[in-house]
Short mmCIF file of the C-alpha atoms (twelve columns), coordinates in Angstrom:
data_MODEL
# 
_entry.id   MODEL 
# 
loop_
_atom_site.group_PDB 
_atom_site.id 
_atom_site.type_symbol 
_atom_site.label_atom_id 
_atom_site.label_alt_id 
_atom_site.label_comp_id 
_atom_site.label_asym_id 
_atom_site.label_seq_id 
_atom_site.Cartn_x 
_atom_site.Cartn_y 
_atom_site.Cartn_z 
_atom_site.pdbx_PDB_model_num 
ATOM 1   C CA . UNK A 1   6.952  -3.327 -10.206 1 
ATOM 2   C CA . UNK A 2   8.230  -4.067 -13.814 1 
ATOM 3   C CA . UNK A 3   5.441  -1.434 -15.066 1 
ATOM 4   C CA . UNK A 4   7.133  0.991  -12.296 1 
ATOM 5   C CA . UNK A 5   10.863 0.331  -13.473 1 
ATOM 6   C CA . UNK A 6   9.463  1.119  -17.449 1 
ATOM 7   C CA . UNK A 7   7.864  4.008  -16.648 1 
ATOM 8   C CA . UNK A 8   10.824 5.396  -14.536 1 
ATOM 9   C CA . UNK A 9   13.566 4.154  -16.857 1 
ATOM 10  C CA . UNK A 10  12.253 5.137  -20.344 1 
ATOM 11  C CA . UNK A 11  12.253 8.872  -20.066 1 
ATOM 12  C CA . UNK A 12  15.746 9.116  -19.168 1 
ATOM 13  C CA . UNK A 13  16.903 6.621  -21.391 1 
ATOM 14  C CA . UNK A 14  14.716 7.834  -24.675 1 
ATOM 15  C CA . UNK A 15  16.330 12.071 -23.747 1 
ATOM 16  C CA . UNK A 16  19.834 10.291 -23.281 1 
ATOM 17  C CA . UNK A 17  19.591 8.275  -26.960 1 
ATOM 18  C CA . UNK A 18  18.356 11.515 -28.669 1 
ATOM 19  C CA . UNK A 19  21.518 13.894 -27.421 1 
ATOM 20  C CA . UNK A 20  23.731 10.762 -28.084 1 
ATOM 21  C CA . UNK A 21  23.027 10.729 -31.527 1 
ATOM 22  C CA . UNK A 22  23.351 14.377 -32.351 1 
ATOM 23  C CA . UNK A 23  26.542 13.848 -31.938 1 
ATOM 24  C CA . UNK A 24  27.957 14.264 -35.625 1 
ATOM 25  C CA . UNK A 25  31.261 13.415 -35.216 1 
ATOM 26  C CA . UNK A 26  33.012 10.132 -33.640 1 
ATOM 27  C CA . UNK A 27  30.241 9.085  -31.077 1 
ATOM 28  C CA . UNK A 28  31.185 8.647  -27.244 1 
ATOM 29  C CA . UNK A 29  31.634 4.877  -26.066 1 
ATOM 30  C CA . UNK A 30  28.653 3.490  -24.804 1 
ATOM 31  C CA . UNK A 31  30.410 1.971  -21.506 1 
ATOM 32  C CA . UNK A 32  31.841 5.274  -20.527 1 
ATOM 33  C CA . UNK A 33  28.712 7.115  -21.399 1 
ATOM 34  C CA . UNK A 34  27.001 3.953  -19.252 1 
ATOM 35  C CA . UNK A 35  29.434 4.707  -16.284 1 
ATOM 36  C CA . UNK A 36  28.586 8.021  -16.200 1 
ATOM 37  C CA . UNK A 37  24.882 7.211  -16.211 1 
ATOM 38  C CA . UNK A 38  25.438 5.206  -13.581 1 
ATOM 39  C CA . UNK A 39  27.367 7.626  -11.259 1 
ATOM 40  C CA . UNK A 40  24.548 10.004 -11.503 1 
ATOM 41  C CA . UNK A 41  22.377 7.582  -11.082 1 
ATOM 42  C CA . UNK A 42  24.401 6.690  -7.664  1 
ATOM 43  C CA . UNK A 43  24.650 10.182 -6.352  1 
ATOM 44  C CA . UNK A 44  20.684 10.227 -5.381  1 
ATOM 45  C CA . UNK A 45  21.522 8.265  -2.062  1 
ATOM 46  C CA . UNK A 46  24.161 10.811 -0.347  1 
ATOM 47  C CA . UNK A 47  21.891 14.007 -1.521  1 
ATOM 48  C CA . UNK A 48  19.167 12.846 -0.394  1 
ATOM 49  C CA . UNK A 49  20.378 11.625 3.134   1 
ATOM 50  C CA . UNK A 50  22.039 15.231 3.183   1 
ATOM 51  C CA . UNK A 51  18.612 16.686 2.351   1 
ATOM 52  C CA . UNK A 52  17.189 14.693 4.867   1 
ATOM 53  C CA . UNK A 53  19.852 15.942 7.891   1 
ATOM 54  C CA . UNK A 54  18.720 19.595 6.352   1 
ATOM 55  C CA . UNK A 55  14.843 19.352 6.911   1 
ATOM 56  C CA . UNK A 56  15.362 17.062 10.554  1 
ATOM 57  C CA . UNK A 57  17.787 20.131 11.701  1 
ATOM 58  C CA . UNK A 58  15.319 22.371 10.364  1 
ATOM 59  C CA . UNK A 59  18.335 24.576 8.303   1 
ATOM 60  C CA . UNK A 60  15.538 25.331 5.674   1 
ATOM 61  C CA . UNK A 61  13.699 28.209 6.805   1 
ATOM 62  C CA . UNK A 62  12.494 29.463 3.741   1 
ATOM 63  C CA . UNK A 63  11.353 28.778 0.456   1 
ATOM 64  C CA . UNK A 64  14.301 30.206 -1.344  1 
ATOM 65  C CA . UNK A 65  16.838 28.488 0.659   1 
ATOM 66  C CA . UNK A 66  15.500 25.702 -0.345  1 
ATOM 67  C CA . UNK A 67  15.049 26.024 -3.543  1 
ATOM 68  C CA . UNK A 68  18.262 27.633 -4.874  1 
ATOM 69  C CA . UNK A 69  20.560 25.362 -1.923  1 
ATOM 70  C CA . UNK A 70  19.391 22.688 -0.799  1 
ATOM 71  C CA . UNK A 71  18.279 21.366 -3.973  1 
ATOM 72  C CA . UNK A 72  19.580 23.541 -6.411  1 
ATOM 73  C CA . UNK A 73  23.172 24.060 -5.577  1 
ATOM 74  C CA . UNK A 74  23.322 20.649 -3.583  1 
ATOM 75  C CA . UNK A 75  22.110 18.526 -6.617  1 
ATOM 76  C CA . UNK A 76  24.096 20.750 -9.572  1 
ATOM 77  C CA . UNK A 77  27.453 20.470 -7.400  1 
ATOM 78  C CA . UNK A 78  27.484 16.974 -7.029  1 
ATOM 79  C CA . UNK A 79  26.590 16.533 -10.820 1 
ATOM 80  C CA . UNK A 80  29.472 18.535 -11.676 1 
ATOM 81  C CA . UNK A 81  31.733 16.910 -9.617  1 
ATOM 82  C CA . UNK A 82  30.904 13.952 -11.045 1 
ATOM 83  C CA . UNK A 83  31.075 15.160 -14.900 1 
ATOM 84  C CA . UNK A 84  34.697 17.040 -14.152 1 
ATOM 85  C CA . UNK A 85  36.088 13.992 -12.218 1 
ATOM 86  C CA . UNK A 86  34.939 10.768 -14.612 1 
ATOM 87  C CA . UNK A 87  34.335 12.728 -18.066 1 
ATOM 88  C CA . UNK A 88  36.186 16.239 -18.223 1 
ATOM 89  C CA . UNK A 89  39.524 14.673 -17.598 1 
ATOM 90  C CA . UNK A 90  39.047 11.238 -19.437 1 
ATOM 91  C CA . UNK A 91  40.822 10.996 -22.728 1 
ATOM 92  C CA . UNK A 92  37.293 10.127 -24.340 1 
ATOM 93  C CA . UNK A 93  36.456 13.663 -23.883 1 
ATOM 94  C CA . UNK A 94  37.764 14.975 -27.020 1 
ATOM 95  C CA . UNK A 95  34.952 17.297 -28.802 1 
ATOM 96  C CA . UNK A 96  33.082 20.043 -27.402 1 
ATOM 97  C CA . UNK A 97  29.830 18.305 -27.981 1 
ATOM 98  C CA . UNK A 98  31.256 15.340 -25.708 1 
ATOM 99  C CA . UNK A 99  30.160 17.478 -22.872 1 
ATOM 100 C CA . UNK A 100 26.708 17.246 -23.894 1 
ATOM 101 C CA . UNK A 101 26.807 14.132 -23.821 1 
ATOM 102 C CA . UNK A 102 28.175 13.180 -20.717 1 
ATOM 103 C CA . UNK A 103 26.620 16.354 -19.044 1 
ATOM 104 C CA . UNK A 104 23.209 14.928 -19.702 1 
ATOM 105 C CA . UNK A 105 24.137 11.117 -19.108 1 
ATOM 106 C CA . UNK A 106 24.882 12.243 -15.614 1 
ATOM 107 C CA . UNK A 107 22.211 14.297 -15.169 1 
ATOM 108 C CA . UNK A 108 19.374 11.799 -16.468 1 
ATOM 109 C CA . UNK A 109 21.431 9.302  -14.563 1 
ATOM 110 C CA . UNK A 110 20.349 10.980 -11.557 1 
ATOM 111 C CA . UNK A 111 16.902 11.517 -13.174 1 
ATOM 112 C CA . UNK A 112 15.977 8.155  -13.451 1 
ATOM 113 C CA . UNK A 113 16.999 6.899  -10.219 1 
ATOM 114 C CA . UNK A 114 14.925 9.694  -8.425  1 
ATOM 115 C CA . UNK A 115 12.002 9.081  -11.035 1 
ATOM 116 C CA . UNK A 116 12.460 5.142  -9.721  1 
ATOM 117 C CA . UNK A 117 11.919 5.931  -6.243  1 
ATOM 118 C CA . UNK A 118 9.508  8.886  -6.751  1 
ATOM 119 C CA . UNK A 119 7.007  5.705  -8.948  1 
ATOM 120 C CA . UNK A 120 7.147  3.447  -6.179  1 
ATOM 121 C CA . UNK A 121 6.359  5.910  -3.543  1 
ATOM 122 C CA . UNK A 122 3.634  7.527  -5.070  1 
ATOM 123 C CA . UNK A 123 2.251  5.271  -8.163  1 
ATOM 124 C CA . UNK A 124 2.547  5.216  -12.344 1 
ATOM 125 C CA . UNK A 125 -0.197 8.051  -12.282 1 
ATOM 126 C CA . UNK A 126 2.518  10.634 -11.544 1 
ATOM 127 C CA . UNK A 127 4.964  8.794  -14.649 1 
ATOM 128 C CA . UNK A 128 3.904  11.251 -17.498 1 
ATOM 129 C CA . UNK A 129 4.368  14.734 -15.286 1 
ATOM 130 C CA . UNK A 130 7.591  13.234 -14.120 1 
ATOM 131 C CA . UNK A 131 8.766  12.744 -17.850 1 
ATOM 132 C CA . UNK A 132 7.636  16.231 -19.132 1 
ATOM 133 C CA . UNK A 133 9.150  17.984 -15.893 1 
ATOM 134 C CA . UNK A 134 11.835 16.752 -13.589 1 
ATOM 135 C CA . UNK A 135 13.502 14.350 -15.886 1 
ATOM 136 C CA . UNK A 136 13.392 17.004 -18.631 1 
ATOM 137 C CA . UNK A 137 14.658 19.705 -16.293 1 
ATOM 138 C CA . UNK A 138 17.531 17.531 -15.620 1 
ATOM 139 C CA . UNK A 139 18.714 16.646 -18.591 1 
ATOM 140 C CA . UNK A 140 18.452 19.944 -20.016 1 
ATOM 141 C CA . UNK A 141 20.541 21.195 -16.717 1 
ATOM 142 C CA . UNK A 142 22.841 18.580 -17.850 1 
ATOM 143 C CA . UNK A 143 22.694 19.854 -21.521 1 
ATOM 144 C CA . UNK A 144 23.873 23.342 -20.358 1 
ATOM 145 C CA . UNK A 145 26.400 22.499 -17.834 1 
ATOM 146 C CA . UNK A 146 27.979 20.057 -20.298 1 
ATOM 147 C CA . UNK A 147 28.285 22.845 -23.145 1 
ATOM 148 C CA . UNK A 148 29.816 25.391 -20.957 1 
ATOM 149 C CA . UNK A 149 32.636 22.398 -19.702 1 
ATOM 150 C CA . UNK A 150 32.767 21.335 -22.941 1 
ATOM 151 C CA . UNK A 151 33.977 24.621 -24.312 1 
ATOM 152 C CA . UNK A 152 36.113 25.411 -21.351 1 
ATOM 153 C CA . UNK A 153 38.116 22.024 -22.415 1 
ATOM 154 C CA . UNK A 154 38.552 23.229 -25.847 1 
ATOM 155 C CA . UNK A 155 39.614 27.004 -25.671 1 
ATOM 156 C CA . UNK A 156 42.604 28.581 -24.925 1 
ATOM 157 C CA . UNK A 157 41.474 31.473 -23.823 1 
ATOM 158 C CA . UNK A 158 38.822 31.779 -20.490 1 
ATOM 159 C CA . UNK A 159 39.089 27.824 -19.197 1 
ATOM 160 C CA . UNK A 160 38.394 28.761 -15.688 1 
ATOM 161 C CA . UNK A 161 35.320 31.207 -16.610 1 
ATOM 162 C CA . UNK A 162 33.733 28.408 -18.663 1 
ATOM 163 C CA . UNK A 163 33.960 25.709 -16.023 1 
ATOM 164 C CA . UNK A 164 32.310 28.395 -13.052 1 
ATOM 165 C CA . UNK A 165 29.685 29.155 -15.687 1 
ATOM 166 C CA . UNK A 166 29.083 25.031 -16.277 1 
ATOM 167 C CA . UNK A 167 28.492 25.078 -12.422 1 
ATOM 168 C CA . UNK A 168 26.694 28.833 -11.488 1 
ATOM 169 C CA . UNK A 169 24.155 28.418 -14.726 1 
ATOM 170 C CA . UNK A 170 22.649 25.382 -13.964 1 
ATOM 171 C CA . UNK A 171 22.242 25.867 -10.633 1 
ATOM 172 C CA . UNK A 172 20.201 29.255 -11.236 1 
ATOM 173 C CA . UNK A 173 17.747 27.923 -13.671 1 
ATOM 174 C CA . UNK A 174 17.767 24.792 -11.368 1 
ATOM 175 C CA . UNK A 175 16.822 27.191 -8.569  1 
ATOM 176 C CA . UNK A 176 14.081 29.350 -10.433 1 
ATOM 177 C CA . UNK A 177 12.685 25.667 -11.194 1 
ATOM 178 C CA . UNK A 178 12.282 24.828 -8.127  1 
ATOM 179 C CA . UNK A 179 10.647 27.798 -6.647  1 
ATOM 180 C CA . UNK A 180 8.236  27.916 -8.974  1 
ATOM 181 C CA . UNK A 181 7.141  24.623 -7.789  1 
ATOM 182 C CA . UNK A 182 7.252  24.885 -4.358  1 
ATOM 183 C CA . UNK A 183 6.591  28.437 -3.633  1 
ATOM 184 C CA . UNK A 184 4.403  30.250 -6.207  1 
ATOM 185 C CA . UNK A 185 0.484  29.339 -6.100  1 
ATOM 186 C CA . UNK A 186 -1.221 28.107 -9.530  1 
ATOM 187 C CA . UNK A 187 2.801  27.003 -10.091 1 
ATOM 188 C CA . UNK A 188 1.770  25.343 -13.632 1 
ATOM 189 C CA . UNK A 189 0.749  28.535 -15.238 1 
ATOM 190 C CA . UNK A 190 4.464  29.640 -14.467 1 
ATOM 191 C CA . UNK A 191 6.549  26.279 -14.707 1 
ATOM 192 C CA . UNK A 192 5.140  25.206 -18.540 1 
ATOM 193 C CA . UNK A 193 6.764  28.479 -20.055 1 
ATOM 194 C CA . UNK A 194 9.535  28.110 -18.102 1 
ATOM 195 C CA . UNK A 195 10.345 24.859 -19.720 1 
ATOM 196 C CA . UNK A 196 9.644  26.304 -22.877 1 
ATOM 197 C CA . UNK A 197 12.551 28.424 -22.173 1 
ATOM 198 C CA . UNK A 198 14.480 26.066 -20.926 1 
ATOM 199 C CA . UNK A 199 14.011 23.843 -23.697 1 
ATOM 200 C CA . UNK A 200 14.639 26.636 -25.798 1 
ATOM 201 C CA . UNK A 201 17.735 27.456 -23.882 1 
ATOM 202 C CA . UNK A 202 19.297 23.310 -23.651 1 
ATOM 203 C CA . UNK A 203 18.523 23.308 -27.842 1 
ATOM 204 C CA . UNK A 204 20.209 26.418 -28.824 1 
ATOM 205 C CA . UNK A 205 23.678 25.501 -26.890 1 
ATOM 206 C CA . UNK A 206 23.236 21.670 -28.470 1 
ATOM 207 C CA . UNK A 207 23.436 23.716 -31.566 1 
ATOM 208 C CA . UNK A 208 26.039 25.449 -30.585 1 
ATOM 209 C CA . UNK A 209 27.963 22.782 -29.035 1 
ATOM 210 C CA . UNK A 210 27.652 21.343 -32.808 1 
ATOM 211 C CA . UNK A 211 29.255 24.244 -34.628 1 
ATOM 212 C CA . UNK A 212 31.797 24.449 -32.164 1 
ATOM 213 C CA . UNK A 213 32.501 20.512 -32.818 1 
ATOM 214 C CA . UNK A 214 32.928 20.811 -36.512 1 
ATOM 215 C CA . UNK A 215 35.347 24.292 -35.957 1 
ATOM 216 C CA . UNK A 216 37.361 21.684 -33.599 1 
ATOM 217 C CA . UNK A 217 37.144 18.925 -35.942 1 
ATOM 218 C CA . UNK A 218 37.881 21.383 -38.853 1 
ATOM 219 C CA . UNK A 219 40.883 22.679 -36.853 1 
ATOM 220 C CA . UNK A 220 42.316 19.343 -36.107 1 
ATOM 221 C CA . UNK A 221 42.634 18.458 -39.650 1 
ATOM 222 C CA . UNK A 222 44.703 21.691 -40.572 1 
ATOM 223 C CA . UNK A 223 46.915 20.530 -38.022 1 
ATOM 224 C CA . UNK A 224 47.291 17.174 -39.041 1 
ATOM 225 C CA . UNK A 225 47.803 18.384 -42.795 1 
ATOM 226 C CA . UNK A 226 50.554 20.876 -41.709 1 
ATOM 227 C CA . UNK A 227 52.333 17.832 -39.785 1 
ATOM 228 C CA . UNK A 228 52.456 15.524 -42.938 1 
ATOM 229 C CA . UNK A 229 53.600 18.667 -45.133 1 
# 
């Protein structure tokens, strides 16, 4: 059981300490970037029992539907809720690149918890695919939901455009993930560059989220020099 909790843990932990310290600025508490962890971590229980209603009432008819809603939008939702409600609004959240953070510590929150369960269903022989894919799906769905909140918080111009794309986003490449998994035969050939992309994709709006940090930062300090003139 201890090998099981290892195996299901250290994934989400080791993707969560590498987007934690990219953070070039001041770096987000740990206990709030714990609590949000933890929250995602939480939220497996009521998707999955709704999941569970959706197959016993047989809503999922097709491969699509349940690919792009009852995973997809389902799981993406109640990550967002959870980043806008504990992370968005707290006073911690004070850099663009803080959504990063906390977008992925939700995300991998939720990672690891499903990774848990997944190990002690089916055995530590599935722990490396479950590292390389779903856990680094999800955080990298994290990754890009957090920049586009992230940069909603921190412009004047666009908020509510930014926060619809932090939701919409993730849950299309969520979706296409998903489909290629469960509906397209010989799904490896399709899901590895996928996740090429995607890693692509999660890296180039870390870098992003970076720049627009040290703009913010940069813009802070003008401020603060023209109040001590």
């Amino acid at each position: 059981m201890l090998g099981i909790l290892s195996a299901g843990i250290a994934p989400g932990l080791a993707l969560l300490s590498y987007f934690y310290l990219r953070d070039q600025y001041e770096s987000e508490p740990i206990p709030m970037v714990f609590r949000t962890f933890i929250f995602g971590a939480l939220l497996v229980f009521p998707i999955m029992f709704i999941q569970h209603v959706l197959n016993t009432e047989n809503l999922l008819n097709s491969n699509i539907i349940n690919a792009f809603l009852s995973t997809a939008t389902l799981e993406e939702f109640f990550k967002w809720f959870i980043l806008f409600y504990t992370a968005y609004q707290h006073v911690e959240f004070d850099e663009p690149y803080d959504g990063v953070v906390y977008g992925a510590s939700v995300s991998l929150g939720f990672a690891t918890a499903e990774n848990i369960l997944y190990l002690v269903s089916n055995g530590l022989g599935f722990a490396l695919g479950r590292a390389l894919l779903p856990v680094s799906s999800h955080a990298l769905f994290g990754v890009i939901m957090g920049y586009y909140m992230g940069k909603g918080k921190f412009t004047s111009k666009s908020r509510s455009t930014w926060l619809i794309l932090s939701l919409v986003i993730p849950i299309l490449l969520h979706g296409v993930y998903d489909y290629i998994i469960i509906a397209i035969e010989h799904w490896l050939n399709y899901i590895l560059p996928f996740m090429v992309f995607l890693w692509w994709l999660g890296l180039k709006k870390v870098k992003s989220a970076r720049v627009l940090s040290a703009q913010y930062a940069r813009k802070q300090i003008g401020i603060q020099k023209t109040l001590h003139l």
